[in-house]
C-alpha positions as CSV (number, residue, x, y, z in Angstrom):
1,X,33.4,-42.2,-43.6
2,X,33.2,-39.1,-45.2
3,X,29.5,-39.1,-45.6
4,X,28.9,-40.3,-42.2
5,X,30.8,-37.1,-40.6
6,X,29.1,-35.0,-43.0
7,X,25.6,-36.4,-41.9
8,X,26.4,-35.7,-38.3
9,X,28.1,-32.1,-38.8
10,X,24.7,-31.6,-40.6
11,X,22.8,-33.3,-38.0
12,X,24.8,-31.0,-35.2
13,X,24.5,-27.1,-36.7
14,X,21.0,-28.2,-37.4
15,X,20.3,-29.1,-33.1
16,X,22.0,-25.6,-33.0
17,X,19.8,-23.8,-34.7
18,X,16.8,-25.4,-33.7
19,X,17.2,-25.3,-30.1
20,X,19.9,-22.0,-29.1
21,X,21.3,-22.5,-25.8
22,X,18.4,-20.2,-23.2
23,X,20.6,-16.8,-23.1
24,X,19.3,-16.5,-26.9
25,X,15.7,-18.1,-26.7
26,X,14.4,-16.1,-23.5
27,X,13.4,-12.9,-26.1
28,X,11.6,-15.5,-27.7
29,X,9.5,-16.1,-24.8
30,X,7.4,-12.8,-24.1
31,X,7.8,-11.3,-27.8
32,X,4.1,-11.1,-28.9
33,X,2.9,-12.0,-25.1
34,X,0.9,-9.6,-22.6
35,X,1.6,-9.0,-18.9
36,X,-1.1,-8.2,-16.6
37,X,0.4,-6.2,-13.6
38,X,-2.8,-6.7,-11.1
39,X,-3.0,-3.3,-9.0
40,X,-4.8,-3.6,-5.3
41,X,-5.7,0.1,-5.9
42,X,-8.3,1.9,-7.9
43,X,-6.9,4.0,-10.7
44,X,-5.6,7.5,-11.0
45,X,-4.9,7.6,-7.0
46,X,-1.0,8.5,-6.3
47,X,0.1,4.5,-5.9
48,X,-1.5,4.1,-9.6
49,X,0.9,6.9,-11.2
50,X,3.3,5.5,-9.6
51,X,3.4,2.0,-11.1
52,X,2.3,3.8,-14.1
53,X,5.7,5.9,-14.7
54,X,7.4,2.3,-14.7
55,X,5.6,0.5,-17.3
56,X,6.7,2.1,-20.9
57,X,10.6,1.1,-19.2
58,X,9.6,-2.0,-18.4
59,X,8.1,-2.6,-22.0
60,X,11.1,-1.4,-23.0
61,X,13.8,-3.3,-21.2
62,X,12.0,-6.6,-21.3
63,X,13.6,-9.1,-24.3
64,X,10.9,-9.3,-26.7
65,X,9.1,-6.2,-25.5
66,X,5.6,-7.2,-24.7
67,X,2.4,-5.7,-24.3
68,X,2.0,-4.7,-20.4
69,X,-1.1,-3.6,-19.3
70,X,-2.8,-2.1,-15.8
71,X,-5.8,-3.9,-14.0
72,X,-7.5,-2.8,-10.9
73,X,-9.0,-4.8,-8.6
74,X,-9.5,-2.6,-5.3
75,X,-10.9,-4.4,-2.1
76,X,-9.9,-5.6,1.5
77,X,-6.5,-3.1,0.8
78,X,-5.1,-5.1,-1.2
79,X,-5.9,-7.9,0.3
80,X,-8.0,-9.2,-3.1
81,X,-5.2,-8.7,-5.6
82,X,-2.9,-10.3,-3.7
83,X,-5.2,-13.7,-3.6
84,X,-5.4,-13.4,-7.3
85,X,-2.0,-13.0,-7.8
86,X,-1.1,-15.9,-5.4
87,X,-3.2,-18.3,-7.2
88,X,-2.0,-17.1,-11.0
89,X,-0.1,-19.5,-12.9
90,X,3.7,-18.8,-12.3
91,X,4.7,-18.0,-15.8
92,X,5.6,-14.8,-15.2
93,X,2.8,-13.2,-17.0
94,X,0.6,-11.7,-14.1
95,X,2.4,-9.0,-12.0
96,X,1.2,-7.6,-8.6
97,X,0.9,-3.8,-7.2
98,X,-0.3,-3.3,-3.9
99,X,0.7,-1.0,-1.2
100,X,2.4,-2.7,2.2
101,X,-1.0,-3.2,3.9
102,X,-1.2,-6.5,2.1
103,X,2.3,-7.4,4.1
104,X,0.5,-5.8,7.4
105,X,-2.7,-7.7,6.7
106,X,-1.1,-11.3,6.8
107,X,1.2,-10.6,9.2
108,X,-1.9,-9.9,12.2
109,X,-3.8,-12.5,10.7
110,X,-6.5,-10.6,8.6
111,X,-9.5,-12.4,7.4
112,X,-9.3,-12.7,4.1
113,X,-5.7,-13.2,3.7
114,X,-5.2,-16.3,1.1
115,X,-1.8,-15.6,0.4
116,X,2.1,-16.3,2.3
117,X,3.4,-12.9,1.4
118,X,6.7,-14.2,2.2
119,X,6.4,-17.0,-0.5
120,X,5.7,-14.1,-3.3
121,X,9.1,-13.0,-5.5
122,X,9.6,-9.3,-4.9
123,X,10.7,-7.1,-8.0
124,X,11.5,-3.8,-6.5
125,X,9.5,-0.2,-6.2
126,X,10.0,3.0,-7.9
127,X,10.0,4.7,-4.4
128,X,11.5,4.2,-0.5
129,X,11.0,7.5,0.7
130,X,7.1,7.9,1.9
131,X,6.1,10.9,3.2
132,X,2.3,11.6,4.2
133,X,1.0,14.7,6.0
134,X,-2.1,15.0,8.0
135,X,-4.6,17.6,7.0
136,X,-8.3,19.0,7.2
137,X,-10.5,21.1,5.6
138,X,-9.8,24.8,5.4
139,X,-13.4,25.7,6.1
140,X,-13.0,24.5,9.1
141,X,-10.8,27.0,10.1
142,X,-8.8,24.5,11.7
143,X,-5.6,26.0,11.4
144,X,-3.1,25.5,14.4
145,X,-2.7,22.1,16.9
146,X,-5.1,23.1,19.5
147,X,-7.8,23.9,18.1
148,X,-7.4,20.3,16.4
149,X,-7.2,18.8,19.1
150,X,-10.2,20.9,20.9
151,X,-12.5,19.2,17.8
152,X,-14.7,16.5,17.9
153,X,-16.1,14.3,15.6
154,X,-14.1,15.0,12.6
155,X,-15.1,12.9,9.7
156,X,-11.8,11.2,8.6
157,X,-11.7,9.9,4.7
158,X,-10.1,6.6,3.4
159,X,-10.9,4.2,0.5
160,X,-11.1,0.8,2.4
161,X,-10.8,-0.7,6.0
162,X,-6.9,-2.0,5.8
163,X,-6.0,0.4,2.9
164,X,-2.8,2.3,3.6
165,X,-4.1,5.4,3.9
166,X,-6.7,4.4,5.9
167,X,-4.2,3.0,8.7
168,X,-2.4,6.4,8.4
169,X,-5.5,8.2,9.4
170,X,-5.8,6.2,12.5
171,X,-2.0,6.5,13.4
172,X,-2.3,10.0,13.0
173,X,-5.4,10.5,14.8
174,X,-4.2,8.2,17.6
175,X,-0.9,10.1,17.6
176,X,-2.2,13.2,17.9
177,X,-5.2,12.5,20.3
178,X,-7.9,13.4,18.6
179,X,-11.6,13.2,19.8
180,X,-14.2,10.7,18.4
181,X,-12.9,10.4,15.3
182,X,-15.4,9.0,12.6
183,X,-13.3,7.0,9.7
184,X,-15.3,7.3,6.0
185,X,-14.7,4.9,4.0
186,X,-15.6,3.8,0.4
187,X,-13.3,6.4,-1.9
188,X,-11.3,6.1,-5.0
189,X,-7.9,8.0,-4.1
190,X,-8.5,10.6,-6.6
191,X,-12.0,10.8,-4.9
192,X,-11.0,12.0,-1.1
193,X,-10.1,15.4,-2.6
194,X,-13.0,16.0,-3.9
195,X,-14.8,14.8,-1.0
196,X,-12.8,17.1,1.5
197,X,-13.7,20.3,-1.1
198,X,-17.4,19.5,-0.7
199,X,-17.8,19.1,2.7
200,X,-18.6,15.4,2.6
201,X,-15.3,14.6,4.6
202,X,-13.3,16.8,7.5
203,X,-9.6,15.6,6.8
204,X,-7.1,12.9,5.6
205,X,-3.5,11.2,5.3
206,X,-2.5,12.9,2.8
207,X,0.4,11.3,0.0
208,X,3.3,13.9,-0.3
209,X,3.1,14.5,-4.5
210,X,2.5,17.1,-7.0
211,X,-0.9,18.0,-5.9
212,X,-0.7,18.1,-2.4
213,X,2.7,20.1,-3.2
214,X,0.5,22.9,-5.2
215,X,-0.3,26.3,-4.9
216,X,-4.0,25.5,-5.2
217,X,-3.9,22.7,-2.7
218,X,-3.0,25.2,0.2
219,X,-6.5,26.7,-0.7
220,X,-8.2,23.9,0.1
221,X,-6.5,22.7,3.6
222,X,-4.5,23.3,6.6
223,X,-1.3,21.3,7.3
224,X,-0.8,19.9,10.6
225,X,1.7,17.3,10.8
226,X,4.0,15.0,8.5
227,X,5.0,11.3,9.0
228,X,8.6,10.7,7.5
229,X,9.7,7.9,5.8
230,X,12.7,7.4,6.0
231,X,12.7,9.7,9.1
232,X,14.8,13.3,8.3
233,X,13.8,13.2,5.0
234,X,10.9,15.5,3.4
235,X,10.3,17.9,1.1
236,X,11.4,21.5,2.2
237,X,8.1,23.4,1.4
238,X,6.5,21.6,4.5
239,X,10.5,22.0,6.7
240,X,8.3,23.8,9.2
241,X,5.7,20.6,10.1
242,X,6.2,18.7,13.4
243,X,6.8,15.5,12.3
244,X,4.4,12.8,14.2
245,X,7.0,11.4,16.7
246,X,7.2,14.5,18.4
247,X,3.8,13.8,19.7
248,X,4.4,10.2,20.9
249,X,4.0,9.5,24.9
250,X,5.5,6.2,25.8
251,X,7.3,3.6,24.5
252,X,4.3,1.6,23.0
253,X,3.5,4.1,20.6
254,X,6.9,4.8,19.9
255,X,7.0,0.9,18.6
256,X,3.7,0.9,16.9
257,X,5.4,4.1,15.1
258,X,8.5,2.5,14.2
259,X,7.0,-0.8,13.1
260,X,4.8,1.8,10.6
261,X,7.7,2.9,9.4
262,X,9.6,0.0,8.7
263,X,6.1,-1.5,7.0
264,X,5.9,1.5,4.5
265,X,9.6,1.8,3.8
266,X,9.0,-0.9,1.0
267,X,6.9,1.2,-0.6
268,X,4.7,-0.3,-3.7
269,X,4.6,-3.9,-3.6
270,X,5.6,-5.4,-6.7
271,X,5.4,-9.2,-6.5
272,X,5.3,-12.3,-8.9
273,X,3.4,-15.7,-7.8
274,X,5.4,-18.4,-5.8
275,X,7.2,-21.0,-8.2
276,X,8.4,-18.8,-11.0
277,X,10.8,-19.5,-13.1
278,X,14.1,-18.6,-12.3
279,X,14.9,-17.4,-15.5
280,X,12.0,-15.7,-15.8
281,X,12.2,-13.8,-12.3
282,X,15.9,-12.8,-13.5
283,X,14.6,-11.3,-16.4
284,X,11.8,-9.3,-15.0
285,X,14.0,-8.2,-12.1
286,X,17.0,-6.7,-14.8
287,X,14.2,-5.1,-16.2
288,X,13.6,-3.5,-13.3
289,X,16.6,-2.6,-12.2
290,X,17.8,-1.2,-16.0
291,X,14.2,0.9,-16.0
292,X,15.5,2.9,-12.5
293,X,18.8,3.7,-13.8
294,X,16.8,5.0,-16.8
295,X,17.2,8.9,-16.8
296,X,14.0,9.0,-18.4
297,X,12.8,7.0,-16.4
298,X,13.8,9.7,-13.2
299,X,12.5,12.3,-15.4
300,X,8.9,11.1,-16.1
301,X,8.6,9.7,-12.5
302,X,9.1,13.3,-11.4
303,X,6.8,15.2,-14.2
304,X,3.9,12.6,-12.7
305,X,4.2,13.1,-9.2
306,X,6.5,15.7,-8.5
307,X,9.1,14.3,-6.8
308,X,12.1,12.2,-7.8
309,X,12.1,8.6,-7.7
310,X,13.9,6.7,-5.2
311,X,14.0,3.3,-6.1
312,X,14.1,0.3,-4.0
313,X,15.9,-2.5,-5.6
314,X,14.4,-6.2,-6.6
315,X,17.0,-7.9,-3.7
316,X,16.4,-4.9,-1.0
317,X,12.4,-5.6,-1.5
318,X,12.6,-9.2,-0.9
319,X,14.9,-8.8,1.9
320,X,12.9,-6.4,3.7
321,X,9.5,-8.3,3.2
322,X,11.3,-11.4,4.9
323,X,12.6,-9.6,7.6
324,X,9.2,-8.6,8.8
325,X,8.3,-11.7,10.2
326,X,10.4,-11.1,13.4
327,X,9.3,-7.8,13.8
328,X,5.9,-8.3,16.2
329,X,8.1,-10.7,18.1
330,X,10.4,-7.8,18.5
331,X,7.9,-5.6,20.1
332,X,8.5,-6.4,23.5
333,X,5.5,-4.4,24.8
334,X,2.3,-5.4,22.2
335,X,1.0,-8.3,22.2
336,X,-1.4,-8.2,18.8
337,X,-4.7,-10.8,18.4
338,X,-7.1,-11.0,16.6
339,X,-11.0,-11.3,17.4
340,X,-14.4,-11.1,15.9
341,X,-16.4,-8.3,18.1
342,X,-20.2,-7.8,17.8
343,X,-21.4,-4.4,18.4
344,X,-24.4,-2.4,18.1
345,X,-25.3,0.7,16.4
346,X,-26.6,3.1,19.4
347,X,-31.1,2.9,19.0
348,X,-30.9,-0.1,16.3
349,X,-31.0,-3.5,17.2
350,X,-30.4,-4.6,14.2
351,X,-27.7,-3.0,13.4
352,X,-25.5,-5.5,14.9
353,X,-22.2,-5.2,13.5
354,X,-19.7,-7.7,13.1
355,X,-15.9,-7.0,11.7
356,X,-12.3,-7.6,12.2
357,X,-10.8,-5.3,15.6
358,X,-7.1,-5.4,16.4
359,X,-6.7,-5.4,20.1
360,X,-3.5,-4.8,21.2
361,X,-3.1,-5.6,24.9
362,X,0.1,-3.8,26.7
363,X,2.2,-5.7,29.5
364,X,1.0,-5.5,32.9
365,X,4.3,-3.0,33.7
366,X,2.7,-0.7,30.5
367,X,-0.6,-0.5,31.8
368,X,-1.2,3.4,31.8
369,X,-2.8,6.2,30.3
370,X,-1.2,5.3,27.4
371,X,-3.2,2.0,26.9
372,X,-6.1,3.8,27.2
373,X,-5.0,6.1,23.7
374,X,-3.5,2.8,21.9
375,X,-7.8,1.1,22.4
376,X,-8.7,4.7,21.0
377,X,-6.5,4.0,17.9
378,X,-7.7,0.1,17.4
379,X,-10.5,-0.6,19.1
380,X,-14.3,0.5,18.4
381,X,-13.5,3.0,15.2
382,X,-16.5,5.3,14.4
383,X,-16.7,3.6,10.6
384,X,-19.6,5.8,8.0
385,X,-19.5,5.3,4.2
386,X,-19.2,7.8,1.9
387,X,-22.4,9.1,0.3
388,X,-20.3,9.1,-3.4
389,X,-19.7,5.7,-3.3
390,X,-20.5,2.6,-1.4
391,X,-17.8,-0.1,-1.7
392,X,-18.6,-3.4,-3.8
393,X,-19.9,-5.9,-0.9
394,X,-18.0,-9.1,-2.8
395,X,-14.2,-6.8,-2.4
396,X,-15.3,-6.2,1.2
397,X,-16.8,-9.7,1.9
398,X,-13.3,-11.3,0.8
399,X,-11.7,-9.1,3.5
400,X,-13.7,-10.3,6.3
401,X,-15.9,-6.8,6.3
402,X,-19.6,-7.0,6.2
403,X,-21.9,-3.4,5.5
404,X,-25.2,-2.9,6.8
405,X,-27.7,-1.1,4.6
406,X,-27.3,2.2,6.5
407,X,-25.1,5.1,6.1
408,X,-23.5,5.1,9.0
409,X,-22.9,2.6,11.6
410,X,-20.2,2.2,14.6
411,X,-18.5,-1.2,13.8
């Protein structure tokens, strides 16, 4: 008997050894591997540092410590990394970043949408609080509310038709009624600076961060108004901006600016593909979580961008992204489709245009001046590329978007 017990006490320590209960095998799993976090962005724009400041904690704080590395892929505002992502293999190796016009997009139907944003696994954001500020070119000499809104035509810049700050353009043009605005499109982030300096665009939404926050940023614009998110809260170098709600009119824009707010409150997306591993998604998400209780962490965060982080947790972010479902169907006075519009660039036939409108159509009880200044917001933008750089027709195409040869066009 005695050499049958010690064959199976061998036979026993050696299962142990071989195969470790999973608490003691999951370092094994991404030591020597590489994650790919997939940002919907192009890089050295204010979203890219961001996700950036996380990644040497995440390194860190993931067993086995693997090799993490950035890649962009800009188009349709996210709306092409988010596809990718979607369709990666869940094995908890590709990562997505994208702003919350991705959620936006699928939730009003978007062409170009191939994803169920409520089927991706959340992992938190760095940042909550979101504030953006409207401003224009100090050359202008643009410097006070009415003589904003006495101009006409300003050239408004953006990187891409559903990008976030594209939308917050719009809102803020819409908001504060100005006339004829013409949206240019077709900029890196760190490009719409540059752009405003040389006269190639008149304003922008402008991300609340170190540069905006400088000395040498004043130089360049004028300040006019600050979105808040989460509303009270903002920096107190700009404590004397009106923020944008004072310049709401009726109750629809009231809703289309609270349903902005609640969109951009989860600030950077960061999502893993439907189906991953449960044990895998646990140990991403304690990465997280241990990287923003990091002091370092707090302390590189604010040397990037200027401001201190305030993370969003991986539970919060998933909660949040569900809950947004219900929220059209809680805007009792919008009623959002979708439609394919052709128009016509004034004096050339073939110009005809064909992209993605949202028309919002008010109740019959809401039917007033202020349905009139929602269709200036959505409907018919004045749409122009950007001379520096035309956007990649394949990114656009995926989005539903199609560019004429010319420089400018109405859409």
């Amino acid at each position: 008997m005695r050499p049958l017990s010690r064959w199976l006490g061998f036979g026993f320590w050696t299962l142990i050894l071989l195969f470790p209960k999973d608490s003691n095998a999951q370092p094994l799993y991404y030591k020597g591997k590489t994650i790919a976090v997939i940002e919907g962005r192009s890089p050295g724009g204010v979203g890219d540092l961001r996700t950036k400041a996380i990644l040497p904690f995440l390194q860190k704080y993931i067993p086995g410590n693997p090799t993490i590395l950035p890649e962009y892929m800009p188009g349709g505002g996210g709306r092409q990394a988010a596809n990718y992502v979607y369709r990666a293999k869940a094995e908890g190796l590709t990562i997505g970043a994208s702003s919350p016009g991705v959620l936006a997009s699928a939730i009003l139907g978007e062409p170009g949408v191939e994803y169920n944003p409520y089927k991706f696994i959340y992992l938190g954001s760095p940042f909550s609080e979101n504030n953006n500020m409207f401003v224009t070119r100090k050359a202008l000499g643009i410097n006070n509310l009415e003589k904003l809104r006495g101009a006409s035509g300003l050239r408004i810049g953006g990187q891409s038709v559903g990008h976030v700050q594209y939308i917050r353009g719009r809102l803020f043009a819409w908001l504060l009624g100005l006339k004829d605005s013409k949206f240019v499109v077709g900029y890196a982030g760190t490009e719409l600076d540059i752009a405003l300096e040389r006269g190639e665009i008149d304003a922008r939404a402008a991300a609340v961060d170190t540069v905006s926050m400088s000395e040498g940023y004043k130089k360049l614009v004028d300040f006019h108004a600050i979105l808040e998110i989460p509303k009270g809260h903002r920096p107190r170098q700009f404590a004397n901006l009106p923020e944008i709600e004072a310049f709401v009119q009726s109750e629809i824009e009231s809703q289309v600016l609270m349903m902005s707010r609640v969109f951009w409150g989860v600030g950077t997306l960061i999502y893993l593909p439907p189906s991953t591993p449960e044990k895998l998604v646990e140990i991403l998400r304690q990465a997280f979580r241990s990287s923003f209780e990091d002091r370092q962490f707090h302390e590189q965060y604010k040397k990037l961008l200027g401001l201190h982080p305030t993370p969003l947790m991986p539970e919060d972010q998933q909660k949040l992204s569900r809950s947004f479902r219900g929220i059209l169907r809680s805007l009792k006075f919008l009623k959002p489709s979708l439609e394919w519009i052709p128009f016509h660039h004034a004096g050339n036939d073939e110009a005809i245009r064909s992209r993605l409108l949202l028309i919002v159509t008010p109740r019959p009880m809401e039917k007033s001046i202020a349905c009139g200044r929602l269709k200036q917001c959505f409907l018919h933008p004045q749409l122009q590329l950007g001379p520096r750089r035309r956007p990649h027709d394949s990114d656009h195409r995926r989005a539903g978007i199609h560019w004429t040869a010319h420089s400018q066009a109405i859409c």
